[in-house]
C-alpha positions in Angstrom: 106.4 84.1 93.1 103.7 81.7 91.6 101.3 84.4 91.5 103.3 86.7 90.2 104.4 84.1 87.1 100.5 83.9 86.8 99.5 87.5 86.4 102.0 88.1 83.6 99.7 86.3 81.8 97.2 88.9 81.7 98.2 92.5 79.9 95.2 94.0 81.7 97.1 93.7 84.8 100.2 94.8 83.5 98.6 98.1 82.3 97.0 98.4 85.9 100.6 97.9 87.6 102.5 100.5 85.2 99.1 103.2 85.8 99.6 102.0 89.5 103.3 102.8 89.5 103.5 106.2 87.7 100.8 107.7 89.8 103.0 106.3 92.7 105.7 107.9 91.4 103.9 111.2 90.5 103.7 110.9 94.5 107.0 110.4 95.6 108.4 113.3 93.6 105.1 115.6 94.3 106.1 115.6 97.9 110.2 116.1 97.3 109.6 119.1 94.6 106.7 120.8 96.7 107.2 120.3 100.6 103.1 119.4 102.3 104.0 123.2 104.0 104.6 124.6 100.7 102.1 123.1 99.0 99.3 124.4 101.6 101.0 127.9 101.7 100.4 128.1 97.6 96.4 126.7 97.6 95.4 129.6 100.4 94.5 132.8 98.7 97.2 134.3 99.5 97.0 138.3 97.8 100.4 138.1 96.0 101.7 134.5 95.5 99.7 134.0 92.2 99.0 137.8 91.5 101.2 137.4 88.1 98.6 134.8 86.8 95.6 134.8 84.4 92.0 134.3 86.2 90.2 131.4 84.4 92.5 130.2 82.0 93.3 127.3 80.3 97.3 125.2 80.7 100.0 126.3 78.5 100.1 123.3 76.6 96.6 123.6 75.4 97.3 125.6 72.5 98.8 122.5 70.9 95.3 121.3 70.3 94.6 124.6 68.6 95.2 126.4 65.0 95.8 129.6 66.6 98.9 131.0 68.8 97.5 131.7 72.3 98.5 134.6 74.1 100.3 133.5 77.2 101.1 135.9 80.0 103.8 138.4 79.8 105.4 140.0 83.1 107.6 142.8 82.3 109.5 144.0 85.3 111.0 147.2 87.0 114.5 146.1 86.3 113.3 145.3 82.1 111.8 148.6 81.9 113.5 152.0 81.3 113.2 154.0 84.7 114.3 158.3 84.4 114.0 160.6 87.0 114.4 164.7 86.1 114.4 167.0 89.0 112.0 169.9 88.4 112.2 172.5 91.4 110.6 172.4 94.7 112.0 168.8 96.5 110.1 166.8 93.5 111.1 164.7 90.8 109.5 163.4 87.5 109.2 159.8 87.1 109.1 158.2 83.8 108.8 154.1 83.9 108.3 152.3 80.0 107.8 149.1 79.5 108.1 147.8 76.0 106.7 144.8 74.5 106.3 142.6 71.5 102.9 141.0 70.9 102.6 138.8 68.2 99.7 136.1 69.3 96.5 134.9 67.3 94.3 136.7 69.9 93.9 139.4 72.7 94.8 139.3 76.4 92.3 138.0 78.7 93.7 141.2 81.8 95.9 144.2 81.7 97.6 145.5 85.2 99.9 147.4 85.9 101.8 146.8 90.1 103.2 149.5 91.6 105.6 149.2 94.3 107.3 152.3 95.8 109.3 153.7 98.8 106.6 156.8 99.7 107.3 159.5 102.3 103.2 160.8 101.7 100.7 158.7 101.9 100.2 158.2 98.5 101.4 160.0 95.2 99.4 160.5 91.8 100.6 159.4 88.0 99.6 159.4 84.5 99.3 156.2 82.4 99.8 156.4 78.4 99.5 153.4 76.0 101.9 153.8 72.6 100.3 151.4 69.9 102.7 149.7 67.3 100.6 152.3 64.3 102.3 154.9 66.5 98.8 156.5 68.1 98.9 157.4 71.8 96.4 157.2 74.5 96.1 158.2 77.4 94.7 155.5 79.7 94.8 157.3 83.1 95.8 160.8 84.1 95.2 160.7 88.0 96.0 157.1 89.5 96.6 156.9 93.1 100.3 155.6 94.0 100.9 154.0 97.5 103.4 151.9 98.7 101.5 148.7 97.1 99.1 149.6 94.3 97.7 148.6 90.9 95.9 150.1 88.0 93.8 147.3 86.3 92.8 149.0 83.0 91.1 145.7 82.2 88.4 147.4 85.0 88.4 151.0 83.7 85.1 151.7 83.6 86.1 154.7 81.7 88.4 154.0 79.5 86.0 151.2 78.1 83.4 153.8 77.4 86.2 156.2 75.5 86.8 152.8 73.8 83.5 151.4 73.3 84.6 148.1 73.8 86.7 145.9 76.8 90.0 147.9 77.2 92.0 144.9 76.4 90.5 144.1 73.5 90.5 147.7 72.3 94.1 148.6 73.0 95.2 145.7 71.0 92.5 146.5 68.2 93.7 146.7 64.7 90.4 148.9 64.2 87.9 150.1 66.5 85.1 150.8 64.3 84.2 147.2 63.3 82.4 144.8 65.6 84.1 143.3 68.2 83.1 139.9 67.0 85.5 140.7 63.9 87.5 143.0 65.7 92.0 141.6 64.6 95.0 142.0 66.7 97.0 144.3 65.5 100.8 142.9 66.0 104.0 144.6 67.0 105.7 146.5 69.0 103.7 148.1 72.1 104.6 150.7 74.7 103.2 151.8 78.5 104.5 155.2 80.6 104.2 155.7 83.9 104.8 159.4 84.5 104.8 160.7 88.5 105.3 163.6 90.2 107.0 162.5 94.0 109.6 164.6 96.3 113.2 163.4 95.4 113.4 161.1 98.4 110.7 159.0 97.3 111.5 156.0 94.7 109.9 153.4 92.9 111.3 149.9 93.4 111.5 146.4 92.5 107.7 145.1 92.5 106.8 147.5 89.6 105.4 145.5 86.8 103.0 145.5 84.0 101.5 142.1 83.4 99.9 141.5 80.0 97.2 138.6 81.1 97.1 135.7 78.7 94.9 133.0 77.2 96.1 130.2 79.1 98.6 130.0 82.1 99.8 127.6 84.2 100.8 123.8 83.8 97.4 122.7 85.1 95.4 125.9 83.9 94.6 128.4 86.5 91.2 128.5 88.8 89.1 131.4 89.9 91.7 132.5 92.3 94.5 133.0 89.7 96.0 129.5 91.4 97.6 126.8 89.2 95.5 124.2 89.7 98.7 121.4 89.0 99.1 122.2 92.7 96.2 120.4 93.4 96.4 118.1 90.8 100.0 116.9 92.0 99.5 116.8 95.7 95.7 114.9 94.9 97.8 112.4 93.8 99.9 111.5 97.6 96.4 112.4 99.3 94.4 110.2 97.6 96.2 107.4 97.4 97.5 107.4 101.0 93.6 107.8 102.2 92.7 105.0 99.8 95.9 102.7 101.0 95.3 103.4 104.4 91.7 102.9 104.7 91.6 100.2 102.9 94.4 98.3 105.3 92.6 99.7 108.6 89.3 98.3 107.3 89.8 95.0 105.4 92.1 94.1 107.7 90.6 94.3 110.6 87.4 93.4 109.1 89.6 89.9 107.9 91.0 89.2 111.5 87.7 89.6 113.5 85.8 87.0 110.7 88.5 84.7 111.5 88.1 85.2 114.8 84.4 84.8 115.3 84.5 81.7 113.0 86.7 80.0 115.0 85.5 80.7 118.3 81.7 80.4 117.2 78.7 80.6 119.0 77.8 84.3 120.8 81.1 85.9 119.8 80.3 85.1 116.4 76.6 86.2 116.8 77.6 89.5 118.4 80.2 89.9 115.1 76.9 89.4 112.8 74.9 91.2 114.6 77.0 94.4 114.6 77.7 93.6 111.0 73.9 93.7 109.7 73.8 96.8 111.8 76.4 98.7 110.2 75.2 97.8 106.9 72.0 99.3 107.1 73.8 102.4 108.8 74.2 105.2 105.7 77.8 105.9 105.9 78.0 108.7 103.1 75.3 110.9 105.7 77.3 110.0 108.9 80.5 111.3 107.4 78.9 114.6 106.3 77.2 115.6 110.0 81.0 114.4 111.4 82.4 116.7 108.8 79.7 119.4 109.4 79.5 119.4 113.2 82.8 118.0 114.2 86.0 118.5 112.1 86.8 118.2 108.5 89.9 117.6 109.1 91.3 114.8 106.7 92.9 112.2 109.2 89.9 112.7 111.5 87.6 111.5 108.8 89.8 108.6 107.7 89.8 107.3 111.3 86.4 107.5 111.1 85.9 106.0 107.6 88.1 102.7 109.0 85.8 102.5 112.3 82.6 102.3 110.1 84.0 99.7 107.8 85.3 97.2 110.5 82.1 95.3 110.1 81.6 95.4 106.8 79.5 93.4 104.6 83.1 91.7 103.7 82.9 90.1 107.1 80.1 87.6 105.9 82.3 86.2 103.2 85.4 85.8 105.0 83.1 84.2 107.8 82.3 81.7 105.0 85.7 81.1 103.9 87.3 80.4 106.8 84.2 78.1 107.9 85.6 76.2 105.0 89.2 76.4 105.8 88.7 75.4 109.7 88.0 71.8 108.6 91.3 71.2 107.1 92.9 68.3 108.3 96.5 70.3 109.2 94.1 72.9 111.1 92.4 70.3 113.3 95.3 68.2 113.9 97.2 71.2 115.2 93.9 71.3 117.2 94.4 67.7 118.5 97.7 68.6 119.6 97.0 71.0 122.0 97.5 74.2 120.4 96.1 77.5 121.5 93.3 78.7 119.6 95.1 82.7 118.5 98.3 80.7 117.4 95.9 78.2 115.2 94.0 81.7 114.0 97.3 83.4 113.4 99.6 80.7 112.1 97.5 78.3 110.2 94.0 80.0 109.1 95.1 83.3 108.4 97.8 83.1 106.3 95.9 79.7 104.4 93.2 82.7 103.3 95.4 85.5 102.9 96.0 85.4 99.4 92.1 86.0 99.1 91.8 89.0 100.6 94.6 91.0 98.6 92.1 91.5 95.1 89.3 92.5 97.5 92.0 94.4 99.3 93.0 96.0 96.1 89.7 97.0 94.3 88.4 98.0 97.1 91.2 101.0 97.8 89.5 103.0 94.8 86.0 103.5 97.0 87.7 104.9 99.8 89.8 107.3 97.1 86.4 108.4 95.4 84.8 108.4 99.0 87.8 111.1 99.8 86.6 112.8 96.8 83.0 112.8 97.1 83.1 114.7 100.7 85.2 117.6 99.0 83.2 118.0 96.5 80.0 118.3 98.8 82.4 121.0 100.4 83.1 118.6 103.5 86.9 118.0 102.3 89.9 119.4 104.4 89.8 123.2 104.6 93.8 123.2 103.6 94.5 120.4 101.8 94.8 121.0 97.9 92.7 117.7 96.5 91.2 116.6 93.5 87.9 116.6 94.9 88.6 120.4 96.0 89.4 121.1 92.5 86.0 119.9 91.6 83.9 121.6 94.1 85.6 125.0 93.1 84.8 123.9 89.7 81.5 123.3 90.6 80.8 126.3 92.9 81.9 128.7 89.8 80.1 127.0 87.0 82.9 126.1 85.0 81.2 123.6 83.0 78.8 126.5 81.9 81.6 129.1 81.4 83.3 126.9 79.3 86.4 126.4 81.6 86.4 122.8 80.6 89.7 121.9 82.1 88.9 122.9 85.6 86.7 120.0 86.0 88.3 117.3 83.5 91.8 117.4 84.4 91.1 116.0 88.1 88.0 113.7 87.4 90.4 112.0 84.8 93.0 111.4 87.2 90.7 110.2 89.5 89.1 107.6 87.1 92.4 106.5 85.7 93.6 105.4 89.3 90.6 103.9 89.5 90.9 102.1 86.3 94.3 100.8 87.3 93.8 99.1 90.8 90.2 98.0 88.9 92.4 96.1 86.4 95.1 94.6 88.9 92.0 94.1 91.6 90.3 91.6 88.7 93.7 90.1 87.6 94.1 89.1 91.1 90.9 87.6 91.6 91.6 85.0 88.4 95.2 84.5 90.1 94.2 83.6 93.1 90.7 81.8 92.8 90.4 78.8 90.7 87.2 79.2 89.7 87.4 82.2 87.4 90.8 81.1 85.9 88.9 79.9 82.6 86.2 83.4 82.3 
């Protein structure tokens, strides 16, 4: 209670506990809103579960920062659109599907595609594909697209309808006028149409999976990677992983680390030798390369390397302080008379010498959790992290792996190397409050 009067004192620690807390939070309802098999079912690339989002985009909310109304992206289903079907002789039907729209942003799509979903007794079936402008000129887009049961028209990709255009196909369609540059090329607002017209026997049917997705400008509440997947997924369930690996490595290590000093100061002699010994040979061992042959030639598997991460830091270089400290604390006068009467050696470790240093080891305890989180971090983004868990540090090495510094896709690599220097800034500033709290010396820095 003392030391928790004394680190009111210091506002640096109170910003630590409230970053501390949300990010703990943040954690809690991360793994109630979006169960660990749901999460890992959204970050595969799974063909369909993020079909319906922009490729490389920025979040939603980024057009706050901006002057201009970003396009976002507009799905316009079977069920919104105006489906007829005339018979016309011989077992076959016409088909007409429009889709209306209203576009009114500050600048064009980024993808146009139109999903086909249909109930086919053929193989596959053919249609025509027209595009109405709001100036009331007509294109047509496509006159022999191939229909199967699951199917797509990407004009965004027509090689030649961007030749008949002269220009990307979704910047031309929404062109106010096609004979300027396309550097001053203006949207030209309103009301915009797409048909679908098929020819199928009168048994077959379109049905509910038939869409036309306008791509936006930005997508997503975390801004979308180059697999269409909101990267909040990662960005939310980073937050559990990482602090669990940190928490947990840091316990297994420090604390194990703390009883074994304790134990080879007390005991002495070649116990305590063999504890140094191993100690100076650990440190002198490069960690960062063990972890990435384990990862490379072993498993990658998350809990596999955190086992491993707490084996190699049992004899830390923390063990040579703690030896020190409890040198110190084994001559106090309660410690040797409990000696002189007669009690055994683990209950004088566990009872009386332990807990009397205890309260040192929680700052080292808490600023050292960070390492272990960027340690986490570092090994994904060397492309050693777990093949299936969505991480900050896998956001990064996608980033990385599809230059998205260079593209421009600014967010992609930001977003998560923020989150992971802000947790790192709040144990940092509760780690260093501690310290002051709970050793004299620095009370007056």
């Amino acid at each position: 209670m003392r030391a928790l009067r004394e680190i009111r004192r210091y506002p640096s620690a109170l910003a630590g506990l409230i970053i501390i807390a949300v990010f703990v939070i943040v954690s809690i309802c991360t793994v109630i809103a979006i169960p660990y098999s749901q999460a890992i079912r959204l970050w595969q690339p799974v063909v369909g579960v993020w079909q319906d989002y922009a490729r490389r985009v920025p979040p939603v909310w980024f057009d706050w920062f901006t002057s201009d109304r970003l396009p976002r992206t507009t799905v316009i289903g079977l069920n919104e659109a105006t489906l007829t079907a005339e018979p016309i002789g011989d077992g076959m039907k016409q088909v007409r599907i429009v889709f209306d729209f209203e576009y009114e942003y500050d600048r064009f799509p980024s993808e146009l595609t139109v999903f086909t979903e249909a109930n086919l007794e053929a193989a596959k079936e053919h249609m025509s594909v027209y595009w109405r402008r709001p100036d009331g000129e007509t294109l047509a887009l496509a006159e022999d697209v191939q229909v199967r049961t699951s199917s797509s028209y990407r004009a965004s990709q027509d090689m030649d309808l961007r030749a008949a255009l002269g220009v990307t196909p979704h910047v031309g369609l929404f062109a106010e006028d096609l004979s300027v540059p396309a550097a001053d090329m203006k949207i030209l607002r309103g009301d915009y149409r797409m048909v679908l017209v098929s020819e199928i026997p009168e048994g077959d049917e379109f049905v509910e999976g038939t869409r036309l997705v306008v791509y936006g400008q930005v997508d997503g509440y975390g801004g979308t990677d180059h697999q269409r997947r909101d990267i909040i997924v990662a960005l939310l369930w980073g937050t559990p992983i990482g602090l669990l690996f940190g928490v947990v490595a840091a316990v297994g290590a420090q604390l194990s680390t703390f009883v074994l000093a304790a134990i080879g100061t007390w005991f002495g002699g070649k116990l305590n030798a063999i504890f140094h010994r191993l100690t100076e040979l650990n440190m002198i061992l490069p960690m960062l390369a063990i972890l990435i042959m384990f990862a490379h030639f072993y498993s990658r598997s998350i809990w596999t390397i955190l086992g491993l991460v707490i084996l190699l830091n049992v004899f830390s270089a923390s063990i040579k302080t703690y030896h020190a400290m409890f040198l110190q604390f084994k001559e106090l006068p309660y410690i040797e008379a409990a000696q002189a009467y007669g009690v055994g050696n683990f209950r004088i470790i566990f009872r009386y010498l332990i807990p009397r240093a205890l309260p040192l080891l929680l700052p080292q305890f808490v600023l050292i959790i960070p390492t272990f989180v960027f340690l986490e971090a570092t090994l994904a983004v060397l492309g050693l992290g777990d093949p299936v868990l969505p991480t900050w540090g896998k956001v990064i090495y996608d980033a990385l792996s599809n230059s998205a510094m260079y593209m421009g896709h600014y967010y992609w690599m930001i977003l998560p190397a923020s989150l992971l220097m802000t947790l790192g800034l709040g144990f940092a500033l509760v780690g260093f409050a501690l310290d002051r709290v709970f050793n004299p010396r620095l009370r007056t820095l």
